[in-house]
C-alpha positions as CSV (number, residue, x, y, z in Angstrom):
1,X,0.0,0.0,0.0
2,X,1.2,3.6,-0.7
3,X,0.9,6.4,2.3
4,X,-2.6,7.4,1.3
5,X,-3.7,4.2,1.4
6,X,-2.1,3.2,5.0
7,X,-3.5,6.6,6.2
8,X,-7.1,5.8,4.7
9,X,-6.5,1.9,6.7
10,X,-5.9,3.5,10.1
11,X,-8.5,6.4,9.6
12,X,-11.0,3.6,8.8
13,X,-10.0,1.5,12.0
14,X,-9.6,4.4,14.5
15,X,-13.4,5.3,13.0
16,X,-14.6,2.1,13.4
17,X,-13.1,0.7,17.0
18,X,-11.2,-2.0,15.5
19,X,-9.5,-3.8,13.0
20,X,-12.1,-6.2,11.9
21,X,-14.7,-3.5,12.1
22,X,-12.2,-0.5,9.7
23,X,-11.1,-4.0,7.6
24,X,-15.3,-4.4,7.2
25,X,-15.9,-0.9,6.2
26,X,-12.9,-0.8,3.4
27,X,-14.0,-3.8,2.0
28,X,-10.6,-5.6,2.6
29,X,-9.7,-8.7,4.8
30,X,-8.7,-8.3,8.4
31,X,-4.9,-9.8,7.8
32,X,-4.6,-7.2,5.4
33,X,-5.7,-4.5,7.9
34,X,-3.5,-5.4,10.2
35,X,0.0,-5.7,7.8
36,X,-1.0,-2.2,7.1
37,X,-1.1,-0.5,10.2
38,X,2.2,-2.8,11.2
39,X,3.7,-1.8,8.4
40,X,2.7,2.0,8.8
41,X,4.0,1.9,12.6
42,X,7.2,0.9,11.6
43,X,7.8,3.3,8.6
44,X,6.7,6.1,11.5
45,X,8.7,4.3,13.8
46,X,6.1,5.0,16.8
47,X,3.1,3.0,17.9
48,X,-0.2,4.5,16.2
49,X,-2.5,1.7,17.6
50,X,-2.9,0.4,22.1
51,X,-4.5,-3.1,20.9
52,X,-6.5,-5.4,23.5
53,X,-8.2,-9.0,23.1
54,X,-11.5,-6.7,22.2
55,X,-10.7,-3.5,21.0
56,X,-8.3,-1.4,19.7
57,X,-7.6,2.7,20.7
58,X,-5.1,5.0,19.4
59,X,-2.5,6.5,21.5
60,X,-1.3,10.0,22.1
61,X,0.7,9.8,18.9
62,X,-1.7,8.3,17.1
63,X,-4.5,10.9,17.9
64,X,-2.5,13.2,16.6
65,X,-1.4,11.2,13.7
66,X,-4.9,10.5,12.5
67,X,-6.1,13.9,12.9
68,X,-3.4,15.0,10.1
69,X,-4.7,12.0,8.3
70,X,-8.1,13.4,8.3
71,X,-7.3,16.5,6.9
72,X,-4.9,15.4,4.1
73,X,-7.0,13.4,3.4
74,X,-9.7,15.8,2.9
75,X,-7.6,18.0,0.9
76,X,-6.5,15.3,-1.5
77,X,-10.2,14.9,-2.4
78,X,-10.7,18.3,-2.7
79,X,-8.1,18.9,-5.2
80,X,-9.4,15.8,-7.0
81,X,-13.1,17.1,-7.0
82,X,-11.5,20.3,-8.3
83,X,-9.5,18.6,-11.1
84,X,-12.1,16.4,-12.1
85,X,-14.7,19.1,-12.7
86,X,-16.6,18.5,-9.4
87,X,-16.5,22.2,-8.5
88,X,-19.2,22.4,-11.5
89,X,-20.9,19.1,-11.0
90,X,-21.7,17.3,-7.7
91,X,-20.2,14.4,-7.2
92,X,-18.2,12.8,-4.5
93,X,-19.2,12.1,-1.2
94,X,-20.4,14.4,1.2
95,X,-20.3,14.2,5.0
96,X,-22.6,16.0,6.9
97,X,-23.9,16.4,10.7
98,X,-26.8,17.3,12.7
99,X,-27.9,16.8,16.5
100,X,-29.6,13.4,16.7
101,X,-33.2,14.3,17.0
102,X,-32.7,17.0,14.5
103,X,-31.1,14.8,12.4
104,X,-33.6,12.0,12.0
105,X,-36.8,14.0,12.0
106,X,-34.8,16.6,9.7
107,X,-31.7,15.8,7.9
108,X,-32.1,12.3,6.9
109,X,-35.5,13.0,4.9
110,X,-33.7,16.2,3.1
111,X,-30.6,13.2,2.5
112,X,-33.0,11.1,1.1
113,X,-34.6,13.6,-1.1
114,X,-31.4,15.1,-2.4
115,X,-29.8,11.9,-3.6
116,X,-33.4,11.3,-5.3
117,X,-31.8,13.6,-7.8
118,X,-27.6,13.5,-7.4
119,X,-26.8,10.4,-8.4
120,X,-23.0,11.0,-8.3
121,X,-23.3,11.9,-4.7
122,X,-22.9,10.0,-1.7
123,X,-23.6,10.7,2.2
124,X,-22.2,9.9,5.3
125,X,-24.3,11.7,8.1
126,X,-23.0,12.0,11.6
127,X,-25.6,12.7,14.4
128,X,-24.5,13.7,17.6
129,X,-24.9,15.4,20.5
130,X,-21.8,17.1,21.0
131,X,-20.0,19.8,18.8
132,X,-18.2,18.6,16.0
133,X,-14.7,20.3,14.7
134,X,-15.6,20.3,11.3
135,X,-12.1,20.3,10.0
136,X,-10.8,17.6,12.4
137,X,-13.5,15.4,11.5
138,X,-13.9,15.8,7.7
139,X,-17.5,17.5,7.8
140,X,-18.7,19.3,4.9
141,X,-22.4,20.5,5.8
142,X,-23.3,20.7,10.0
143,X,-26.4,21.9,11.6
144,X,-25.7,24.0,14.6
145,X,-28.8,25.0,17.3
146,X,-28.0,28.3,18.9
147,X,-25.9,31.3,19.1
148,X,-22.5,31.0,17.0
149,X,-19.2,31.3,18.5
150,X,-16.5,33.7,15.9
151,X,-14.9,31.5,13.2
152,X,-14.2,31.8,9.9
153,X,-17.0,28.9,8.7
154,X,-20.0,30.5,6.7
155,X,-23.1,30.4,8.5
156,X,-26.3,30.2,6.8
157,X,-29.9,31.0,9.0
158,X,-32.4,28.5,8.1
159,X,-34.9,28.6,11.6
160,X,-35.3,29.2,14.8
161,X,-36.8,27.3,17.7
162,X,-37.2,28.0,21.2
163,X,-37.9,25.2,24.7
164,X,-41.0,24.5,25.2
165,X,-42.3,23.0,28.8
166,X,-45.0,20.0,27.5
167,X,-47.4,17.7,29.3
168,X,-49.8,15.2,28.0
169,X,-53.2,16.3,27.9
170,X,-54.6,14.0,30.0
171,X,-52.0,14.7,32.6
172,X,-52.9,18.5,32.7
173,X,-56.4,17.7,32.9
174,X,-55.7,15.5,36.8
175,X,-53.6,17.7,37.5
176,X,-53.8,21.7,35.8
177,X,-52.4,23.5,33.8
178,X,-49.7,25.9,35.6
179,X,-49.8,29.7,35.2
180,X,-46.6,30.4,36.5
181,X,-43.2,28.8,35.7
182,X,-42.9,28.3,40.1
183,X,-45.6,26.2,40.2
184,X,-43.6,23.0,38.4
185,X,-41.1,23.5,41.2
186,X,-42.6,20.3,43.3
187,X,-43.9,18.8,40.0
188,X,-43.0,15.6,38.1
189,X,-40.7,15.8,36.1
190,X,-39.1,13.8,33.1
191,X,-35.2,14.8,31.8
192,X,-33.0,13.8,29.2
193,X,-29.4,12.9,30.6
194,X,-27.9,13.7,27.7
195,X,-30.2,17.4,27.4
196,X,-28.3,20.6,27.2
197,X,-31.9,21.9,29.1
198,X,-31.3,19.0,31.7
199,X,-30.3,21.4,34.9
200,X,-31.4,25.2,34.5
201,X,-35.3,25.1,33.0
202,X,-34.9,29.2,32.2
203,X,-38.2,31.7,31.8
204,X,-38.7,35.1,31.8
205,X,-41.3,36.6,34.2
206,X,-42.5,40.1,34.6
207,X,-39.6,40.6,37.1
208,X,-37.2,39.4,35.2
209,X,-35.6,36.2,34.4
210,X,-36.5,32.9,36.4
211,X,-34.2,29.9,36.4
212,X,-35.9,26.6,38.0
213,X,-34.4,23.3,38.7
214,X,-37.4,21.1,39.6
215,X,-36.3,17.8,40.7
216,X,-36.7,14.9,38.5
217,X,-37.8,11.4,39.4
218,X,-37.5,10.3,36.0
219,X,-34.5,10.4,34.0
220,X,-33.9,8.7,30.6
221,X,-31.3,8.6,27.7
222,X,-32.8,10.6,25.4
223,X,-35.1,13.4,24.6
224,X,-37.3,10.8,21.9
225,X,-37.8,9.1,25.2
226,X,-38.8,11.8,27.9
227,X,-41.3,12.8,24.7
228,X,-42.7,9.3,25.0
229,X,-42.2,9.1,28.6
230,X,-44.8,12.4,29.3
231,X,-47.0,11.0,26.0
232,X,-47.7,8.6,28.5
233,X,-48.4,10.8,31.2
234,X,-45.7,10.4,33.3
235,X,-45.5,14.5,33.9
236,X,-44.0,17.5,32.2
237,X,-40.7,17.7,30.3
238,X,-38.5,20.5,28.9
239,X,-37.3,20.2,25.5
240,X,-36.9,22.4,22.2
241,X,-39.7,23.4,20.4
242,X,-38.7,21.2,17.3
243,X,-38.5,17.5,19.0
244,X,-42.3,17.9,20.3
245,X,-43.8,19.4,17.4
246,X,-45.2,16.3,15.7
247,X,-47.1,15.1,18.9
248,X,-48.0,18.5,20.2
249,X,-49.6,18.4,16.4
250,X,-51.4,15.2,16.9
251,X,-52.6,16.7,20.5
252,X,-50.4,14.0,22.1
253,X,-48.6,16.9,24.2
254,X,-49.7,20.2,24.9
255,X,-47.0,23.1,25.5
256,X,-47.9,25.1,29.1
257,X,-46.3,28.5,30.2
258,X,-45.2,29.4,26.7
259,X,-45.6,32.8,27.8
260,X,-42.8,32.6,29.5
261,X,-40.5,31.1,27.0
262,X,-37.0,32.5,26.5
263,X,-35.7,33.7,23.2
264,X,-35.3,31.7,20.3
265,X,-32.7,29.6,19.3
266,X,-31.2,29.9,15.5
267,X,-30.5,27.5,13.2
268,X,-27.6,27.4,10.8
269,X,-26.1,25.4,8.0
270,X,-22.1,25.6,8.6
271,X,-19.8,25.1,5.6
272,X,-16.7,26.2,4.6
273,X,-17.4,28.6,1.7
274,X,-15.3,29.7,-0.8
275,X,-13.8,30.4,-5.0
276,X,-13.3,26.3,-4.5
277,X,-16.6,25.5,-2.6
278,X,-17.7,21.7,-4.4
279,X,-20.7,21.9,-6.5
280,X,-21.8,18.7,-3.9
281,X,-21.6,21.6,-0.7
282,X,-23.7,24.3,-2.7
283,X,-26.3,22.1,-4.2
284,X,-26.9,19.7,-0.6
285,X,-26.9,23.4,1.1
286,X,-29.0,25.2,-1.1
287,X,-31.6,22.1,-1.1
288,X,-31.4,22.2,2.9
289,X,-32.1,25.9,2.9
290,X,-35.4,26.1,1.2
291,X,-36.5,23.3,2.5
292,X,-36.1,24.1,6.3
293,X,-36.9,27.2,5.9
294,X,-40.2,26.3,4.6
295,X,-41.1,24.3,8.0
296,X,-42.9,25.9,10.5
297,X,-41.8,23.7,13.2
298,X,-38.3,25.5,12.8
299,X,-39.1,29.0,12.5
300,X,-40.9,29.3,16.1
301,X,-44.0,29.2,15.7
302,X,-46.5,27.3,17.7
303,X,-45.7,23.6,17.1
């Protein structure tokens, strides 16, 4: 194997978690894998890999090794892309990322629907909860909730959204509905652990603004599940205006104290613009764009 390829083998397996799985992805046997990365190690003369019975991790040197991997890489495709004409057509494959509720109530349709009609294109789509360094990791297109830190990434506004408080109907009914943000203070309550809403439930009041942290008996993985968890009336949740939308439209969940609610949240499509920007970036953006912005579940209205 050249150096591109031996990078691309230990990209693949640091990716992946080990050498079976990154020899599974590249479509090449594990032996193979493994003469690469031992014959990569001792061209570097360093150990990339830790290896155990189970798993593989990289080490210090290897992090950083990989990292530069990821971005030469990148830039060898780019200047492929570029050569090949790929600035004027879209081709290639594209690697985009989105919060995970977003993502799958969002992004994958719009992935879907786009490669209805690029047929040169393929995807990868990372969803996370966490903030991704779109140069370390490779990412073309990323959906970011929220205000934007300075950078030199070209931010497009395609929504907002704001938290909602929610409740199932029938719960509200045993119990009321609350006037004032105070009152959920000794209330059930349902909270994703992985939430960035999970400690400080924020409001502003006529004197100003409120910040609550109601105790919660009930804590689960996700916001999907503290959605299903108060569906079923197991008592109010806090989460952003976007992931409840479809069952507050099917009167599954009501949204309470929404005069209260903070300011809205943005939504922006990242991407790195620019004379060389892929006809793949513009076209996936530009379909994105209209398309969200054509929602009302992102542009904060009612859901």
């Amino acid at each position: 194997m050249d150096r591109f390829q031996e990078m691309t083998v230990l990209l693949a397996v640091a990716e992946a978690g080990s050498l079976a799985a990154g020899a599974r992805q590249l479509g090449l046997s594990p032996p193979s894998v493994t003469r690469a990365i031992a014959a990569l190690e001792k061209r570097l003369g360093t150990l990339l890999l830790a290896r155990s019975t189970r798993s593989v991790r990289l080490t210090e040197t290897g992090q950083r090794y990989v990292e530069d991997c990821r971005r030469i890489l990148q830039e060898l495709e780019d200047a492929e892309e570029l050569a090949s004409g790929s600035a004027l057509r879209p081709r290639g494959n594209l690697t985009v990322t989105a919060p995970v509720l977003f993502g799958e109530l969002y992004l994958i349709p719009l992935v879907a629907s786009y490669l209805d009609t690029h047929a040169e294109v393929t995807v990868n789509a990372l969803l996370v909860d966490r903030v991704v360094n779109m140069l370390d990791e490779g990412i073309d297109v990323a959906v970011r909730i929220g205000q934007l830190p300075e950078g030199s990434l070209t931010a497009l506004r395609v929504g907002e959204i704001r938290p909602v408080v929610c409740a199932s109907p029938a719960f509200l009914d045993r119990h009321g509905r609350p006037q004032h943000p105070s009152e959920l203070v000794d209330a059930p309550v349902v909270m994703a652990a992985t939430s960035v809403l999970l400690t400080d439930w924020q409001f502003v009041t006529a004197d100003g603004p409120l910040t609550l942290r109601p105790p919660s008996r009930f804590v689960v993985s996700s916001n999907n599940a503290a959605i299903h968890a108060v569906r079923l009336g197991a008592g109010y949740t806090r989460v952003l205006s976007y992931q409840a939308a479809e069952a507050v439209a099917r009167g599954e969940l009501e949204i309470v104290l929404d005069a209260f609610a903070t300011a809205p949240l943005p939504i922006h499509l990242l991407y790195q613009d620019g004379a060389r920007l892929p006809a793949k970036v513009r076209s996936f953006v530009d379909h994105c764009a209209a398309r969200l912005r054509a929602n009302p579940a992102l542009q904060a209205a009612k859901p």
